[in-house]
N, C-alpha and C positions, 0 to 999 in steps of 0.2 A: 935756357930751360923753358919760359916760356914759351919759343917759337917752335920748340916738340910738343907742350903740351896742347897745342894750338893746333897742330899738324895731327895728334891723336884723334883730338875732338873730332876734326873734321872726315878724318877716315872710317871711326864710329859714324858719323850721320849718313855717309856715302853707304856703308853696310846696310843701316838700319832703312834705309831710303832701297836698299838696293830687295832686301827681303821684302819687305813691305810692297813693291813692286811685284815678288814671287807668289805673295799671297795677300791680297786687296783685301778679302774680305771677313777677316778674321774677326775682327774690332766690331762688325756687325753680326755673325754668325755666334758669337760669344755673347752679345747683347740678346740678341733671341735665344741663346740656351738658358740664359739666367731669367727670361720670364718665363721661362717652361719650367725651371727649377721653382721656382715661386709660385706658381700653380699647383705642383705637384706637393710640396712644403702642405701645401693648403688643404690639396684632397688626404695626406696621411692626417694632418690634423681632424679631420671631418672620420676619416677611419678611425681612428685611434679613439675619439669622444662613442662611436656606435659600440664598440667592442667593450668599455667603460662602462657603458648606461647598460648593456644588455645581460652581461654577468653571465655570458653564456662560453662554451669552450670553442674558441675560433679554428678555425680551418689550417692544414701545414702551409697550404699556397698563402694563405693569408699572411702568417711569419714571415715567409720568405719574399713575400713585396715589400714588408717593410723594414725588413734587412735589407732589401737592395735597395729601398729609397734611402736608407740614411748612408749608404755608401756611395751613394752617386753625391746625394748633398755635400759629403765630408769632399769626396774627391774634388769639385767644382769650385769649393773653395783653397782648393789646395791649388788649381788650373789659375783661377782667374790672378794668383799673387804668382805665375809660372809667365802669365803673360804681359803681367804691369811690367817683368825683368827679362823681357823675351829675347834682349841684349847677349844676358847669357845662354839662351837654349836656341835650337832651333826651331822657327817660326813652321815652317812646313813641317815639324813634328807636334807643333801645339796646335795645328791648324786640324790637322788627322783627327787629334785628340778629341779638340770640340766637336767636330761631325760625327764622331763615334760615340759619345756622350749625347749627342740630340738627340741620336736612334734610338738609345736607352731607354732616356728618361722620356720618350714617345711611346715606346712601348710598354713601361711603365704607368703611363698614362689611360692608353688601354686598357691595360689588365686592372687599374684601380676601379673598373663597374664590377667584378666577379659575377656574372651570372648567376654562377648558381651559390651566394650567399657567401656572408661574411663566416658562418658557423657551420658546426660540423650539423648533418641532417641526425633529425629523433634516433632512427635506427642506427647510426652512425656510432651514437653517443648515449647508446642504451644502458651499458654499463654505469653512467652518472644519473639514468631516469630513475630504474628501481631502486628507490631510498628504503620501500618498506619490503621486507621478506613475506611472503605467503604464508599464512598458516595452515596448518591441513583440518581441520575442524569440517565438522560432516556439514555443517550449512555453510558454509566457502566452498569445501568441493562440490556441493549441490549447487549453488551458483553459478560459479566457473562451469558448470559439465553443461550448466541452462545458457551460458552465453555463447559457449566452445558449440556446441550441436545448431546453435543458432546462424553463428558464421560457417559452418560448412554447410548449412541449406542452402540451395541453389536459389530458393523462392523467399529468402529474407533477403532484403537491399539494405533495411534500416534497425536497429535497434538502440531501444532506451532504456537504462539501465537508471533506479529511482531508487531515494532512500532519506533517512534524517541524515541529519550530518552530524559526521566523525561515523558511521555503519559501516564503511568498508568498501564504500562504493567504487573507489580510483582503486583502492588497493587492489578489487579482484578484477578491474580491467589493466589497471600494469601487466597483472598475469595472465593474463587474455592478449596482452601486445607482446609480451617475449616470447609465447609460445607461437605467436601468427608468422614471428620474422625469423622459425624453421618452416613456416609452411609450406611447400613450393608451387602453392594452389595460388599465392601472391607474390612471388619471385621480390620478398622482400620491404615490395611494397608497401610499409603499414609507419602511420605518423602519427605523433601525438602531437594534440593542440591542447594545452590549458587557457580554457578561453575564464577572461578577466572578469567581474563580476559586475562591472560596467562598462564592458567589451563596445567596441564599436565598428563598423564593420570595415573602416581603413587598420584598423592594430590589428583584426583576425585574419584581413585578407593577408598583410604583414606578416606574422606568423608565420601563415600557411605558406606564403614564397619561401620563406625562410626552413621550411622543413623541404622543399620541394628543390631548393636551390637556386633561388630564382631572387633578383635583387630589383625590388622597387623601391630603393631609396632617391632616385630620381623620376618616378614618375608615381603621381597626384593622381590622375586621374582614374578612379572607382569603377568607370564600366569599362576602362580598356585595362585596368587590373582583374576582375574578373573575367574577360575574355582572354587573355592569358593565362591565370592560372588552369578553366577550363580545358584550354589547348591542352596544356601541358597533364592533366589531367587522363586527356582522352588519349595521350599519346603513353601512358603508363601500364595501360591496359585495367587487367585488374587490379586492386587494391584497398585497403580498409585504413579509413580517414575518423580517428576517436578524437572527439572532444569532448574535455574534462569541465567538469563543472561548469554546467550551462543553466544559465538560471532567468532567460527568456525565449520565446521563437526568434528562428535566426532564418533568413531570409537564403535557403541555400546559394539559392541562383544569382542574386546580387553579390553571395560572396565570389564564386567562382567555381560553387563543388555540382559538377555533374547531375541529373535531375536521373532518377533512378535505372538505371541499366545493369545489364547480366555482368557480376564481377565485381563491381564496385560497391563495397559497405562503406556505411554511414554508422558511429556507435557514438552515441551521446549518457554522459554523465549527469544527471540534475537531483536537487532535491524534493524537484515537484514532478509529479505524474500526468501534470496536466502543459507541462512541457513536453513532454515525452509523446502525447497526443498531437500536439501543434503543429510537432515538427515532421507527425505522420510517421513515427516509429511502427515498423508492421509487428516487429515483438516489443513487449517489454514487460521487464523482471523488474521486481522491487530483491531489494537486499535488507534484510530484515535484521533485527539485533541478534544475539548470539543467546544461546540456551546458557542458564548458570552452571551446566558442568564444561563446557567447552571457553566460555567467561571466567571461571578460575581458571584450568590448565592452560588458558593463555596469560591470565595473572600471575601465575608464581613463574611461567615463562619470561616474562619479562621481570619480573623481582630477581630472577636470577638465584632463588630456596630452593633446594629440594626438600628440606626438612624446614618446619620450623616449632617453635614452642607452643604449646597448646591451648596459651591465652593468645597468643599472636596470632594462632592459625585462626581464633576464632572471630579475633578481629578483620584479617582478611580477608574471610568468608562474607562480615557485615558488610565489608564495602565491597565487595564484587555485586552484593544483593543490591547498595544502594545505585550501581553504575547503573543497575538493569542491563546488562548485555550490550551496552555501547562501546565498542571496542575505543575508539579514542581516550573514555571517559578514567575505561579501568588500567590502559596501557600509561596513561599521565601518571596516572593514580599509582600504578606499580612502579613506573621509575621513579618518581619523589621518595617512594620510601626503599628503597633500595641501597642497600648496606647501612639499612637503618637497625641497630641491634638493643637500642635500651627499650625495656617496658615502657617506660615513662612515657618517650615519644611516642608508642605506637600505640597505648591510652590515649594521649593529646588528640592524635590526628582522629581516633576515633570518637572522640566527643565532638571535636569540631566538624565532622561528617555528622551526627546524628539528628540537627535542623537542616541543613542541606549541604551536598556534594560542592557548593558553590564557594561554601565556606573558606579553602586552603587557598591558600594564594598559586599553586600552580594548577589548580581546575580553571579556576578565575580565569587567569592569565591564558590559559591552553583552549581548554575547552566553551565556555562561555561565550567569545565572541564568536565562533563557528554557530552556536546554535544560535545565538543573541541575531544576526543577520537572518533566518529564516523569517524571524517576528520584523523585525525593519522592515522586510520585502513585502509588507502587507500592507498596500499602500491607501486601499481601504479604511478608514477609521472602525465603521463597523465590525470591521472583519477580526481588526485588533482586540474591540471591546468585545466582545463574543469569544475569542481567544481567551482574554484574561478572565473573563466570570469562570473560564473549564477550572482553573486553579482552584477555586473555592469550594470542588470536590477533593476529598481524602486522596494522600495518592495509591495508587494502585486501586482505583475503585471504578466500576464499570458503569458508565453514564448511560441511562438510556438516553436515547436519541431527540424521543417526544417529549422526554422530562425536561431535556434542554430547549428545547425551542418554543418548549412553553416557558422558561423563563426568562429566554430571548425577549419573549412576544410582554411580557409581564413587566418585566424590567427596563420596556423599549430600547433596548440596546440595537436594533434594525427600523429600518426605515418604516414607515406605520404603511399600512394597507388597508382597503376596501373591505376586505373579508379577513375572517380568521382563515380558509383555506389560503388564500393568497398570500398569509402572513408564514402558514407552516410550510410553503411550498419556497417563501426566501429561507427562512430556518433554514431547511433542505441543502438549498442550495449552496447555505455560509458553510454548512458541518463538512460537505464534499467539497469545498476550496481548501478548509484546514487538514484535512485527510489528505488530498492531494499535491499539500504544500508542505506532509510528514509532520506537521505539527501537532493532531490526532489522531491514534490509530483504530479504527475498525477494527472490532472483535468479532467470532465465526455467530455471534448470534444477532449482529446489526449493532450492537449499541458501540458505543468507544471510549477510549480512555485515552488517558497524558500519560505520555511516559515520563518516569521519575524525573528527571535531566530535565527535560522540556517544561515539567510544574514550577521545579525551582528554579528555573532560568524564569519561566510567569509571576512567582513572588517575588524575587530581586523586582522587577520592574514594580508590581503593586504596591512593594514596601517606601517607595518614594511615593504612594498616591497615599493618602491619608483618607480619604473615602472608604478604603478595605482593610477588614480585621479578618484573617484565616488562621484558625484555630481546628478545621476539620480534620477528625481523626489522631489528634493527640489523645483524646481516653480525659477531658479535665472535668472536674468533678463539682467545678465551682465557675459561675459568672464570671468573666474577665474583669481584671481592675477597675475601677470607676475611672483613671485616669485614660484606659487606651478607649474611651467611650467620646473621644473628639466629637466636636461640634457638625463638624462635615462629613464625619464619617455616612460611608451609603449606605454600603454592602458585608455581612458580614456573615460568616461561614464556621457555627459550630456543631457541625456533621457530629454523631455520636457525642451527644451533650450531656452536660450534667443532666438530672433528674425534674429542674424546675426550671422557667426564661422569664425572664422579665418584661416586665410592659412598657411600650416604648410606644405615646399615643400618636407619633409621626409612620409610625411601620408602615408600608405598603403590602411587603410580601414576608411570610413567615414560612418556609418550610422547614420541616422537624420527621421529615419523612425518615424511615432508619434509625430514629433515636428508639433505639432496642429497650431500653431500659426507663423511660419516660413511662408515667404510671398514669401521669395528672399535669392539667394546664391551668394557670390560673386565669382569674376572669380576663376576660379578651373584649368586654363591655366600653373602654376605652379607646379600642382600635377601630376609631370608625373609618379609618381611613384607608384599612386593608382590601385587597383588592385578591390577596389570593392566600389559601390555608391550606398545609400541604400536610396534615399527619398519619401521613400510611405507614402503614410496619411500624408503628409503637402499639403498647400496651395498657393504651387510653381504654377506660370502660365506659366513661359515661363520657357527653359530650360536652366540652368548655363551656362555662357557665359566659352568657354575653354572646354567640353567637347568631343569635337570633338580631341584634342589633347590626351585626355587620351589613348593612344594606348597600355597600359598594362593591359586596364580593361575589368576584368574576368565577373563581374556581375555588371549591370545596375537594379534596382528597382524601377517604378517608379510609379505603382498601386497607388489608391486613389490620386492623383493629383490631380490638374487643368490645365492641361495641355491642350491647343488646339491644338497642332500640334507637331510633330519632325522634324525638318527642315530638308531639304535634305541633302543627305551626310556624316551625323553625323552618324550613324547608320555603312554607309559604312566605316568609317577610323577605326572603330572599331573590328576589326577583330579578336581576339582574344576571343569576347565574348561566354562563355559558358551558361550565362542564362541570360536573357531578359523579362523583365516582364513590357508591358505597359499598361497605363489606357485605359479599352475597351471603353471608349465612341470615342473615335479616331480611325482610321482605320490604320492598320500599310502599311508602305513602302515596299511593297511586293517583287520587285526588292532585295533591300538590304538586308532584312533578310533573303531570300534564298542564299546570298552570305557565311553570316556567319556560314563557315565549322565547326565549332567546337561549336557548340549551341548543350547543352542537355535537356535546360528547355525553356518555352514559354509559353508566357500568352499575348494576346492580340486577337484582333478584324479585320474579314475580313467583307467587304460587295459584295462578289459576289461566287457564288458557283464554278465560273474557281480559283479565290482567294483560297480559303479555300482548294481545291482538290491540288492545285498544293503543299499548304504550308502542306498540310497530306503526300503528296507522297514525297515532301525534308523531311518532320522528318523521316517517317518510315525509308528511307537510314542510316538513320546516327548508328551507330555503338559505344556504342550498342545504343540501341534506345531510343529516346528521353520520355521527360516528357513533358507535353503538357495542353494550356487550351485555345480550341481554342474557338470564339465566332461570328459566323451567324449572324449579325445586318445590319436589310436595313438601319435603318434610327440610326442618332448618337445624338439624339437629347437627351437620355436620359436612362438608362437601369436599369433593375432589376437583374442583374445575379450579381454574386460575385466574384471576382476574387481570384484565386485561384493558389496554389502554389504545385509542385512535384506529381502529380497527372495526370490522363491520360481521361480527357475530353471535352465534344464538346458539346457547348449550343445553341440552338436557341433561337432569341429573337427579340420584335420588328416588331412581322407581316416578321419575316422573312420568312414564307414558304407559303407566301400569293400567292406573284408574281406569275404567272402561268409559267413565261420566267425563274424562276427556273431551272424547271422540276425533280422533287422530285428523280425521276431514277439517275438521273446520281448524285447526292451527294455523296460524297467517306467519308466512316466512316474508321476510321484507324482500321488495325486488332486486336489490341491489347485494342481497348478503354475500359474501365473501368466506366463510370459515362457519364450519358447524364442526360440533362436539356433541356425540353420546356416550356418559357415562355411568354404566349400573342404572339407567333409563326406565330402563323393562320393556325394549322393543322385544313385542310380542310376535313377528314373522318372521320365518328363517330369512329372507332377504331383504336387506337395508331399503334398495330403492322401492321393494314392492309393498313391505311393512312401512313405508313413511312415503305416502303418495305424494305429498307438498315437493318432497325435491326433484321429479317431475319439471318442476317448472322454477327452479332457483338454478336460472342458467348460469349463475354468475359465480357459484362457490368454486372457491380455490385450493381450500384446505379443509377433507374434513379426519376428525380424528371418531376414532371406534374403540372404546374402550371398556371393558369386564362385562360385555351387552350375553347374558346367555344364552340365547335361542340363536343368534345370527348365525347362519351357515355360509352366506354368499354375501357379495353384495347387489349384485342383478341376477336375477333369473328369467332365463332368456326366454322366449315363447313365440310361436307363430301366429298367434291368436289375432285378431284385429284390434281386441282391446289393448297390448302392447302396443302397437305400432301408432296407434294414435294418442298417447298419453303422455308424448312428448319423449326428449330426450336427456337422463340424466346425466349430470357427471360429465357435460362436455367443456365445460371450463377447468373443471380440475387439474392441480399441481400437484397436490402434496395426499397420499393418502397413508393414513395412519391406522395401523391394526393391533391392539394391543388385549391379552389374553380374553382371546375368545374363545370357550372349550371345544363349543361344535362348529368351529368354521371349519369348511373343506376345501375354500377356494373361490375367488374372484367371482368365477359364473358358476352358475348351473343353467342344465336345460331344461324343459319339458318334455319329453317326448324327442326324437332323433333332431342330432343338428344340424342334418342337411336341411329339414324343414323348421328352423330353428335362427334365421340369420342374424348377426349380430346387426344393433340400429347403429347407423349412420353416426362417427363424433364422440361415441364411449372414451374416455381415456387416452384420447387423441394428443392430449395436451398435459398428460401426465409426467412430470418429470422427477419426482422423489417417491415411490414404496419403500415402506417401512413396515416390517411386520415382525410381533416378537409375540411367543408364548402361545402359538394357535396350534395345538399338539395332535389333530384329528384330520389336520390338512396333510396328504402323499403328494400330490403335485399342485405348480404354481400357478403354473400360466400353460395350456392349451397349446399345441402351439397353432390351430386355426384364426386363435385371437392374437397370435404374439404382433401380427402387423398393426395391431392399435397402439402399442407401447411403444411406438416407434421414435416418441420424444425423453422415452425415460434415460434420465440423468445418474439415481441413485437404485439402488438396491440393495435393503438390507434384508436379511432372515435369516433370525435368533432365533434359540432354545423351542423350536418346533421339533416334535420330540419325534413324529413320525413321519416328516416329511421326506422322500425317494428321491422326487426330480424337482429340478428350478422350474425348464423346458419340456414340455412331455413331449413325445415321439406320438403320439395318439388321441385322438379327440376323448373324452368325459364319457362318451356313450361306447368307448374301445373299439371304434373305428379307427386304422393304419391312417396316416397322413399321407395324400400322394405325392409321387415325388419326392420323395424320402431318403433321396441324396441332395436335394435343394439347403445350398450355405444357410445358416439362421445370421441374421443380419442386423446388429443393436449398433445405429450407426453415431448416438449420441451419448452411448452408456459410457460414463466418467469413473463412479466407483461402483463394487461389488461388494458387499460386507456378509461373509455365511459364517457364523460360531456357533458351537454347539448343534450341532446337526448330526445325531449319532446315525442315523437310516441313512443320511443321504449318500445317495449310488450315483449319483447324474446330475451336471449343471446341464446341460444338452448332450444328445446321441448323436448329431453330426458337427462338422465343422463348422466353429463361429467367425463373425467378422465383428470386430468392435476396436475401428481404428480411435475410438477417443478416450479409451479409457484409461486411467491416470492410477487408481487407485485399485489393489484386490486384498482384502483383509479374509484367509481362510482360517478358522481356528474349530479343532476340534470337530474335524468335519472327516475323519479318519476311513469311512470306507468309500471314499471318493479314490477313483482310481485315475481320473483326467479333468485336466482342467482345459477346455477347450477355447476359451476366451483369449487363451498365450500359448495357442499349438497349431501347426499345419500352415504356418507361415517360415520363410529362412530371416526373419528378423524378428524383433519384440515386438510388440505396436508403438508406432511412431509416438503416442502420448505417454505413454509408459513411466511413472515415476517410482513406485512401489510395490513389494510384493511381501504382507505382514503373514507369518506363523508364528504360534507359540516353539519355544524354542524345545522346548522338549520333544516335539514332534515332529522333528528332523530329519529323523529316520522314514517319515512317513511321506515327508516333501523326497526327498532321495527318491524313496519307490514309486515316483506316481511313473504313469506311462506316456510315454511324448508320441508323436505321431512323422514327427521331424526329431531326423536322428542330434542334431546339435541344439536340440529346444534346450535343454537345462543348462546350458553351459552358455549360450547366451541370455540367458534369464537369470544367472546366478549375481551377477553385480545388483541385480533391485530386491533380492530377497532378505527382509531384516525379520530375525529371529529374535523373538520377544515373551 
């Protein structure tokens, strides 16, 4: 038994010895597939963590390598226990085996770089991008139609799209990216980047391969990644590359995006407008909040009501009011309460909204850090503290501009400066960083405001400073607690105050400006330390007892009063003052306020033309030169002008320029003025410029206003004369002219005598960009059209309720001479808007064809025997600027019948027509 098993052994070793001969190099060939498999073990590991960390939806190719890598793995271990017993198989079949398995997992090898990316591309995987659905709301299609018209211009490459945050910004560019990738003007081409909020330029180049398809996860180096994405870039042709929330400049060309070329858009999301500059956006649109009826119908859209109760409904009218039109603020706000049914609760939430929307714990949670980040990004300290003083206005209150940055400058909240110009021109510059950063909005008349969200996202943070008490615009009717009157308290803000304030001998600054209902101030004898006094628009009559002692104070305010007098003296202890504003129904103390050396601002009332000249010739000295608003009044019984602030003008009013003991000549206009005003005056010449010789030589005015003047027929009356031509030229700075019921005006010019010997000087109205003319009932046409070449900067155009006015444009000169040429286009190549209402006579905006590629705006109401509108006719398109077209809706009938001159004018003009 032994000597067979002996004999067995040995014919097994002769086998094993005899294959082993057939195939040498198995045992080696098998040692190198199992470092190949241990490599590859390693790259799915390194795959597997990318596709983990990225949370994005991987590629089908991408599956299926890693389906085959665990089957070669599984297989190789099933080989190498095939070959420990290779006794039992055949060796030249396991031999096969392995050489067939290296090509594998080699080519497996390969294919683990993927070129073009672990993940499916943007447009790939669009269906998972749109998280949010479009609304149709007239200002989202008005957006989308401003960004959609933007990308099929051939001549935009870039555009920026700006807004606060949670506005809707990504939302109406999602819908700007699903509609591009039917476009076949991009054969698909369109990517989304959400760049990171502290992006850097290796994660966005990253990204962007990853939308592109392109795998840099082995290669580091930054300029030969942007040299490739470029490549690949330039090899796409055209295409439109959006990135979302970008919240600094981004260095295109370091990243790797093409430097501007035909085909290739650029569209950026931010919520500063001064990114949107940086990055040299040729358009850019702001997206603005939502109006409160299209703010609810997106509210109870998302509440998912069509009906609800009519304590409920009123409550969620209150908080649609409090979101202010921020779609993020009120869509949170409607899903929290969503299939919320008891009273109770939807009482609860509405008290806890009624000190601020911040209150519920899902605004908190949702909304708050979105805006909360806008204010972090203000890296600025300044910029910060100047942000937070805006809160310590009421909300929804309209800040002027110069009120703030005199409180800036008052409060030292900015860096101190040489001059007070220097100081109002940082103001300036902090108010347009916060505007540009959506943290304050610009109102259509310059000044701004916080929007609701934005304030109390500003009091959350102040509520941790213990320096500020804001109490403005609660309505409280009594001093706050002795307790919230802290030791370190700074700043405190009771806008619309109780009736009385108390005396607090550390005050610097007191303004009470607005307090409607303030009668009387108590002695102010203890505040020597006040530096500024602000009580305009109360119903103070006499003036605070102890004022005269304030000898630190910089600024006195005292406009909209009731104030009958400033007692003697007070004015004089006051030396120090730099700005001085009093109510112009009072005559000021002319003495004293020429004393006050250091005065850079003025606002008040003389009544004698030696008065006025003297108090022109003290500002012009002063260095550098004053701000000014002075006021011509014979009689103080009552007045129509405005008073006004930081600005550099001079009003008559009151039959001021009646008196003959005037004498119009000797009136001194300061060199530098900027805005005149006559109101009920009693200019006695039919023509402005010829009855007021002075403005002749007030090169400088920008603005003037013409108001209930009786006698005015014109404002120049033209002449051949040589005394014209050398008396200067009026009117060549002008912007803004304002015509307001004048019985006998007939029109801009008159002549003397024929117009060919008549020529108009050189510069008239050259620079005119706003008329305005309302109630001038004796005027038939507007503008000449010999002269219409001077108005070649006008912007706006309005004329109202002129009751006999025919044409805008005459076809004829003044003296009823034919114009030659009288098939030559009329050409307004800057006019933006046109506003005509109530215009019963008018026949004619113009008798030939107009050009007026920039006009944006035409408001016609009431203007019924106009038979054409030539401004939007005789072109096969609308005009390129084109955003509106307003009628009263009742006269519909009457838009229908106008007559077009191109057979498809109304049918492409009917999408901008709103009937109102």
């Amino acid at each position: 038994m032994d000597k067979l098993l002996e004999i067995v052994t040995k014919a097994a070793e002769i086998v094993t010895n005899a294959t082993t001969l057939l195939c040498p190099d198995l045992e080696e060939n098998t040692q190198t597939l199992q470092r190949k498999i241990e490599l590859l073990k390693s790259r799915k590991v390194d795959v597997q963590a990318d596709l983990q960390n990225a949370g994005k939806k991987r590629k089908r190719e991408v599956e299926d390598w890693l389906i085959n890598v665990k089957k070669n793995i599984t297989e190789f271990e099933t080989l190498e226990q095939q070959i420990q017993c290779c006794r039992f198989y055949s060796r030249q079949k396991l031999a096969e085996r392995v050489e067939r398995m290296t090509k594998e997992v080699m080519e497996l090898d390969e294919q683990s770089d993927f070129p073009g990316g672990l993940f499916l591309e943007v447009d790939e995987s669009i269906g998972q991008l749109m998280l949010t659905p479009p609304h149709n709301g007239q200002a989202f299609l008005q957006n989308f139609d401003d960004i959609w018209a933007s990308l099929m211009d051939d001549n935009i490459l870039s555009i920026g799209i700006y807004g606060m945050g949670g506005v809707g910004k990504t939302t109406v560019a999602m819908h700007a990216h699903d509609n591009l990738l039917n476009e076949p003007k991009f054969s698909a081409h369109v990517y989304w980047i959400t760049v990171s909020q502290e992006f850097s330029i290796h994660k966005l180049q990253s990204d962007i391969a990853q939308a592109l398809k392109l795998d840099f996860s082995r290669r580091s180096d930054e300029k030969k990644r942007a040299a490739q994405l470029f490549q690949t870039f330039q090899k796409r042709g055209s295409f439109v590359l959006i990135l979302d929330d970008v919240w600094k400049q981004i260095d295109a060309e370091k990243i790797g995006i093409p430097p501007r070329r035909d085909g290739c858009k650029l569209v950026i999301t931010s919520r500063s407008k001064e990114v949107c500059h940086q990055m040299g956006c040729q358009r850019i649109i702001k997206v603005n909040t939502l109006s409160e009826q299209e703010a609810w119908e997106l509210f109870l859209k998302k509440l998912g009501r069509d009906e609800l109760h009519p304590e409920v409904e009123e409550i969620c009218k209150k908080m649609v009011k409090r979101c202010g039109g921020l779609p993020l603020a009120f869509v949170t706000l409607a899903g929290s309460m969503r299939g919320v049914t008891d009273i109770h609760e939807w009482r609860d939430a509405s008290e806890e909204l009624k000190e601020s929307c911040m209150g519920r714990a899902d605004m908190e949670n949702e909304v708050l850090p979105i805006l909360l980040y806008s204010y972090n990004r203000l890296r600025d300290p300044k910029l910060r503290r100047c942000f937070l003083y805006c809160s310590l206005y009421p909300e929804d209150y309209p800040i002027r501009r110069e009120e703030l940055i005199e409180n800036f400058i008052s409060e030292e909240l900015m860096d101190r400066r040489l001059s007070w110009r220097a100081e109002n021109d940082q103001g300036h510059a902090i108010l347009n960083q916060l505007e540009r950063a959506c943290l304050l909005e610009r109102l259509l008349d310059g000044n701004v405001k916080m929007h609701d969200l934005i304030r109390d996202m500003a009091l959350g943070i102040t509520k941790h400073n213990r320096s500020y008490m804001v109490k403005a615009g609660l309505h409280i009717r009594e001093i706050p607690d002795v307790q919230e009157w802290t030791e370190d308290l700074d700043k405190i803000s009771l806008m619309y105050l109780p009736h009385s304030i108390s005396d607090l001998e550390n005050l610097r600054t007191l303004l009470l400006r607005n307090c409607s209902s303030l009668k009387s101030v108590p002695t102010l004898e203890k505040l020597r330390l006040l530096t500024r006094l602000d009580l305009a628009c109360t119903k103070i009559e006499e003036l605070p007892d102890g004022v005269e002692s304030l000898t630190n104070l910089k600024v006195l305010d005292l406009v909209g009063t009731s104030l009958s007098m400033i007692p003697t003296g007070v004015l004089h202890s006051l030396s120090l003052l730099q700005q001085l504003r009093l109510p112009i129904h009072i005559g000021v103390p002319i003495e004293e306020v020429l004393a006050l050396k250091q005065l850079e601002d003025f606002c008040g009332s003389v009544n004698s033309v030696s008065d006025l000249n003297r108090l022109i010739t003290f500002l012009q000295s002063m260095m550098p030169p004053s701000f000014y608003s002075i006021f011509l009044i014979s009689k103080f019984c009552g007045h129509t002008l405005v008073e006004r602030s930081r600005c550099k003008l001079v009003g008559f009013d009151q039959n001021s320029l009646m008196d003959s003991s005037l004498g119009e000549g000797k009136i001194l206009l300061p060199r530098d003025i900027e805005e005149l005003i006559f109101s009920t005056s009693g200019l006695r010449r039919s023509s402005l410029a010829n009855g007021f010789q002075m403005l002749n030589n007030a090169r400088y005015v920008k603005k003037c206003n013409v108001w209930y003047e009786d006698e005015i027929e014109c404002i120049i009356r033209l002449s051949s004369t040589e005394e014209q031509q050398s008396c200067g030229v009026p009117f060549q700075s002008l912007e803004e002219l304002s015509l307001y019921e004048l019985p006998y005006f007939i029109g801009l010019f008159m002549w003397e005598g024929k117009a060919a010997v008549a020529p108009l000087l050189p510069g008239i109205f050259t620079q005119l960009t706003d008329l305005r003319i309302f109630g001038c009932n004796k005027m038939k046409k507007l503008i000449p059209w010999s002269l219409l070449q001077t108005l070649s900067n006008l912007q706006k155009l309005e004329v109202i309720s002129c009751k006999e006015i025919e044409e805008i444009i005459g076809d004829e000169d003044d003296d009823g001479s034919p114009v030659i040429n009288s098939s030559a286009e009329v050409t307004m190549p800057r006019l933006k808007k046109l506003r005509l209402v109530h215009l019963p006579e008018l026949k004619s905006i113009c008798k030939r064809m107009m050009v007026c590629d920039s006009i944006e705006n035409i408001i016609i109401m009431s203007c019924t025997n106009l038979k054409k509108v030539p401004p939007l006719d005789g072109h096969p398109s609308p005009p390129p600027s084109l955003k509106e077209i307003k009628v009263y809706a009742e006269q519909r009938e009457w838009w229908e019948s106008l007559e077009w001159e191109h057979p498809n004018a109304n049918n492409f003009l009917q999408p901008f027509v709103k009937f109102s």
